[in-house]
C-alpha positions as CSV (number, residue, x, y, z in Angstrom):
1,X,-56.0,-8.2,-17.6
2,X,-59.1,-7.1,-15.6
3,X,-59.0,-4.4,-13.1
4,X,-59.5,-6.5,-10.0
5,X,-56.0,-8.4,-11.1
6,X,-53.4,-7.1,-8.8
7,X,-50.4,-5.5,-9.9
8,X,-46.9,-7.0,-9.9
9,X,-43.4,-5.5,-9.8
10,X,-44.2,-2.7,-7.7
11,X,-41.3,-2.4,-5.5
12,X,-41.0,0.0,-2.8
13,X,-38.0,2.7,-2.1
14,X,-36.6,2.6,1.3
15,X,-36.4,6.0,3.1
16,X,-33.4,7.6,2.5
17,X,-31.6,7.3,5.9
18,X,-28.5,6.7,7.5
19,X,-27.8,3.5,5.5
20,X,-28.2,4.7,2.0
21,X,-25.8,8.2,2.6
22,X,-22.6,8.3,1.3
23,X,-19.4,7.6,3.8
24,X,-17.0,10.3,4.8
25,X,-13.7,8.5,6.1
26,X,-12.6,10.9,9.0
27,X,-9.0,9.8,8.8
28,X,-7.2,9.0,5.9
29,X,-3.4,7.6,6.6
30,X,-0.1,7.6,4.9
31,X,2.1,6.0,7.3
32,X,5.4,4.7,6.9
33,X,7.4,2.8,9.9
34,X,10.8,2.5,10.4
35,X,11.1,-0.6,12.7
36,X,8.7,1.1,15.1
37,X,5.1,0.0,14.0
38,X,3.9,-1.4,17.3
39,X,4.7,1.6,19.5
40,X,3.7,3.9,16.6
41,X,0.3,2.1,16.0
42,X,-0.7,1.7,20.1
43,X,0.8,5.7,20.2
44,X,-2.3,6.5,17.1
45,X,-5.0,3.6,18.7
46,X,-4.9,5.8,22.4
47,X,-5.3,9.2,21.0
48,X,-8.4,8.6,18.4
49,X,-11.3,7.2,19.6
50,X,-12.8,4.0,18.4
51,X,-9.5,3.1,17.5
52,X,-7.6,-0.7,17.8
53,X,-4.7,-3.1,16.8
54,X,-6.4,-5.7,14.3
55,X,-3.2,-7.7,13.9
56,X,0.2,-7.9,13.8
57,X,1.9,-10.7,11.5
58,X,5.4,-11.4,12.7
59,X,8.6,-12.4,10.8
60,X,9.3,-16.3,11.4
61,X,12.5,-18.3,10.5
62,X,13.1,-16.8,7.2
63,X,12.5,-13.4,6.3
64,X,14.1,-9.8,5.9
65,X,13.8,-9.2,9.5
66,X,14.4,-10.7,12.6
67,X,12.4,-14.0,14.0
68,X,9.2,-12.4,15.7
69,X,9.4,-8.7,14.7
70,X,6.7,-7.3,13.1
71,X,6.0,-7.6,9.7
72,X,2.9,-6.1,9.2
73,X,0.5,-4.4,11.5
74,X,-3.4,-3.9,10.9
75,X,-5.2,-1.5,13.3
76,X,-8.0,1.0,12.8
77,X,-8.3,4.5,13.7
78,X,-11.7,5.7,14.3
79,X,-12.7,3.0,12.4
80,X,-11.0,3.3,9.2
81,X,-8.7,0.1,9.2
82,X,-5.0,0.5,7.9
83,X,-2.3,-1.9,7.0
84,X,1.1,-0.6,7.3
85,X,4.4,-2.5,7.0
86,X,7.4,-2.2,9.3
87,X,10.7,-1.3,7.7
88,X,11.6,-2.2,4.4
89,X,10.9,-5.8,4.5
90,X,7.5,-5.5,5.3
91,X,7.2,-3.2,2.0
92,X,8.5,-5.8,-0.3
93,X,5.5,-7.9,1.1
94,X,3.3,-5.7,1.0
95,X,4.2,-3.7,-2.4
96,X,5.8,-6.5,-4.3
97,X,8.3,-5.9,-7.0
98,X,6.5,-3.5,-9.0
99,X,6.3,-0.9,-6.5
């Protein structure tokens, strides 16, 4: 190669910003509901800001629990998102047998 040939596979390293730093979670949850998930989750979503219900997936015709209780409930808090099951049916879902 002559020295006026350009040089290939140079790549150039992004600042190290905001984008590039490890993520510290602010909230980590262990939450268990006993038939209560809905009020417990809108109770957690108005005292942490950036915080809201996702989705709730409700029992239908056949389940463990009653037509259109909740089965499972996704919401963040502070924008960590959480999935948390309602009662002990929503655990079999949600664990399966081996848990």
């Amino acid at each position: 190669m002559s020295s006026n040939t350009p040089k290939t596979g140079a790549v150039a390293t992004p600042a190290r910003d905001q984008r590039y730093q490890p993520h510290t979670q602010k909230i980590t949850t262990f939450l268990w509901f006993d038939n209560n998930a809905e009020e417990a989750a809108n109770f957690y979503v108005s005292v942490f800001k950036n915080s809201r219900i996702l989705k709730s997936v409700l029992y239908g015709d056949v389940g463990p629990g009653p037509k259109g209780a909740i089965m499972i409930i996704d919401f963040e808090l502070d924008g960590a998102a959480s999935r948390r099951p309602d009662g002990e049916g929503g655990a079999a879902i949600l664990l399966g047998h081996s848990a």
